[in-house]
C-alpha atoms as one frame of an Amber mdcrd trajectory, in Angstrom:
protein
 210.306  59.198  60.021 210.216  61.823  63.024 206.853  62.751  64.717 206.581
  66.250  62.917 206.566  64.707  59.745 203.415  62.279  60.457 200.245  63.976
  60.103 198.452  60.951  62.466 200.588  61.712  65.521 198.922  64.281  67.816
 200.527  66.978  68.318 203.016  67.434  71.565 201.106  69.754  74.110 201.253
  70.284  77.931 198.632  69.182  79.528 196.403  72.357  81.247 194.586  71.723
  84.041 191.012  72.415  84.023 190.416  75.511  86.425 188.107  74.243  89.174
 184.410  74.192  88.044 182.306  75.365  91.240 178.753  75.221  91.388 175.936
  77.710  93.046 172.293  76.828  92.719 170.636  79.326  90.637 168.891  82.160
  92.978 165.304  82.837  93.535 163.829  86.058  91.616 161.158  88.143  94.128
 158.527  87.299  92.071 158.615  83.682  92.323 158.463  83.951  96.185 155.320
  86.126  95.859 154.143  83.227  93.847 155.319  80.509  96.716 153.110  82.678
  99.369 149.941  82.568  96.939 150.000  79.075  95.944 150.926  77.872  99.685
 147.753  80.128 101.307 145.576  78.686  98.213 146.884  75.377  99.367 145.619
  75.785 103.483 141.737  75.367 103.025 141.265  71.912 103.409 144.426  70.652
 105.801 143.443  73.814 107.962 139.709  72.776 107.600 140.189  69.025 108.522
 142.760  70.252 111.000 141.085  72.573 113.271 138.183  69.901 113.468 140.177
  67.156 114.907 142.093  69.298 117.419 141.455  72.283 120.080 143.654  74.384
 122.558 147.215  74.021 122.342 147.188  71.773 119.410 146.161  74.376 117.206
 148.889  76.853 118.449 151.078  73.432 117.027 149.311  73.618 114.028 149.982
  77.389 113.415 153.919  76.980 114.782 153.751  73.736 111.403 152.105  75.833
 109.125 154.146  78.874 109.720 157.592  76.752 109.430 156.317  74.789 106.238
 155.552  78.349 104.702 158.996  79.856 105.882 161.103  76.484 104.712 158.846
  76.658 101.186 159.805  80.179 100.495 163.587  79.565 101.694 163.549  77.034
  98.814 162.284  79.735  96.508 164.958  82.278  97.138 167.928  79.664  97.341
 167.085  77.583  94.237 165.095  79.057  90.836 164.760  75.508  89.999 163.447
  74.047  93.013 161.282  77.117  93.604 159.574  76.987  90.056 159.207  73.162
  90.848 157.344  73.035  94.107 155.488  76.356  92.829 154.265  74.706  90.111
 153.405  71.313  91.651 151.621  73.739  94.434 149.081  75.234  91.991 148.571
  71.461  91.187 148.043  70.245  94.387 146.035  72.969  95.305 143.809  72.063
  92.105 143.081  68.624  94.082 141.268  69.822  96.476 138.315  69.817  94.850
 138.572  66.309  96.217 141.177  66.157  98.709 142.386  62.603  98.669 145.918
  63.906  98.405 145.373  66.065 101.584 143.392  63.442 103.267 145.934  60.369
 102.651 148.268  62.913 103.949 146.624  64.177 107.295 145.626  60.514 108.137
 149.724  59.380 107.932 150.316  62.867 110.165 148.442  61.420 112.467 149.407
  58.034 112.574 152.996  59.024 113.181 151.368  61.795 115.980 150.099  58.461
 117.756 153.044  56.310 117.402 154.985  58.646 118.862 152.184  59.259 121.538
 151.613  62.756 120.729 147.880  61.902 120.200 145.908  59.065 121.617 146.243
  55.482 120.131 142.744  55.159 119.834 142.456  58.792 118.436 138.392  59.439
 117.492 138.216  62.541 115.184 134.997  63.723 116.656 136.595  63.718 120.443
 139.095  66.334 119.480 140.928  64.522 121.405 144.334  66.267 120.168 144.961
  69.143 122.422 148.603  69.303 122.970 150.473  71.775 121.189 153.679  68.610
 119.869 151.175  66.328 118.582 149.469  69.723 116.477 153.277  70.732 114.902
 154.445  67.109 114.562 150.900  65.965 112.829 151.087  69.287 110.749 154.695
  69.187 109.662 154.479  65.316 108.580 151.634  66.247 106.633 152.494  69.515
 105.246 155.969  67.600 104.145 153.990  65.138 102.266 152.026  67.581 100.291
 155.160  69.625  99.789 157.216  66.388  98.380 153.920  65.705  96.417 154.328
  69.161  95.209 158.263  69.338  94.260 157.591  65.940  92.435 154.833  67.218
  90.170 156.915  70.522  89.765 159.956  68.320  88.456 157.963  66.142  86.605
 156.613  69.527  84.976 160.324  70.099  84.154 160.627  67.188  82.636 157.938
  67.527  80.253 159.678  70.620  79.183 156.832  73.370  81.030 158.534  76.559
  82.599 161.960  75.576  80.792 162.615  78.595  78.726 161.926  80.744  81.968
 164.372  78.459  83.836 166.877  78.969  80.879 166.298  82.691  80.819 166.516
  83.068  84.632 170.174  80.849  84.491 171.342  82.690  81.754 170.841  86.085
  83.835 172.269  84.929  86.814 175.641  83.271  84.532 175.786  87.023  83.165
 175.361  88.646  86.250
């Protein structure tokens, strides 16, 4: 009995290569980034607030050189990813809902300035009503640590969103666009 005659035998076929399968991360859309800027300035009251009272002179130029790189790196994300945009969007608007009560901003200021201290950009026996922070470093390396925090805090409650299934037919509509584009 030959092979053609034997309907359980696969068939004889070259084997094709798949062509390689490349992957670029969905772009941003103008409007999310517009988004990005609102919900990061609705999210500076109370680090900026807490901030400015615990520091003077050059550590608040630091603070403004953090804040101003945290916005810029945010909004980077935004146009390079849709995904990770939408996310940390998102889980912005949330964490800007918390401060109402700030626990999330404080937790996150006080490890800013724990790290500021251990690596003796602010005084090991740092008093918050001395502003005794006045050193432009220990204002950017305070500000970015803490502004990282809330951002990761952010991008997890954005994903987590994602999860849950919010946002996903925008996400879906947004991919398809870009795949057709």
């Amino acid at each position: 009995m030959s092979d053609a005659s034997n309907p359980y035998v696969a068939p004889n076929s070259p084997v094709v290569s798949d062509p390689e399968i490349t992957f670029e991360p969905r772009k941003g859309t103008p409007g999310l980034l517009v988004g990005w800027v609102i919900v990061f300035l609705s999210n500076l009251p109370i680090p900026v607030m807490f901030g400015s009272a615990l520091t003077e002179g050059g550590a608040r130029i630091g603070m403004t050189m953090g804040t101003v790189l945290l916005g810029l790196v945010g909004g980077i994300f935004c146009q390079r990813s849709y995904r990770i945009g939408l996310a940390l969007t998102t889980g912005g608007l949330a964490v800007a809902l918390t401060q109402v009560v700030a626990i999330p901003q404080f937790m996150a200021g006080m490890i800013g300035l724990m790290v500021s201290s251990a690596l003796g950009l602010a005084n090991a026996d740092f008093d918050p009503a001395s502003n005794s922070m006045t050193e432009w470093p220990g204002g950017l390396v305070t500000t970015l640590v803490t502004g990282t925090l809330l951002m990761g805090l952010a991008l997890g409650i954005g994903l987590l969103f994602q999860v849950l299934g919010f946002g996903r037919r925008n996400i879906n509509r947004i991919e398809n666009e870009t795949q057709s584009n």
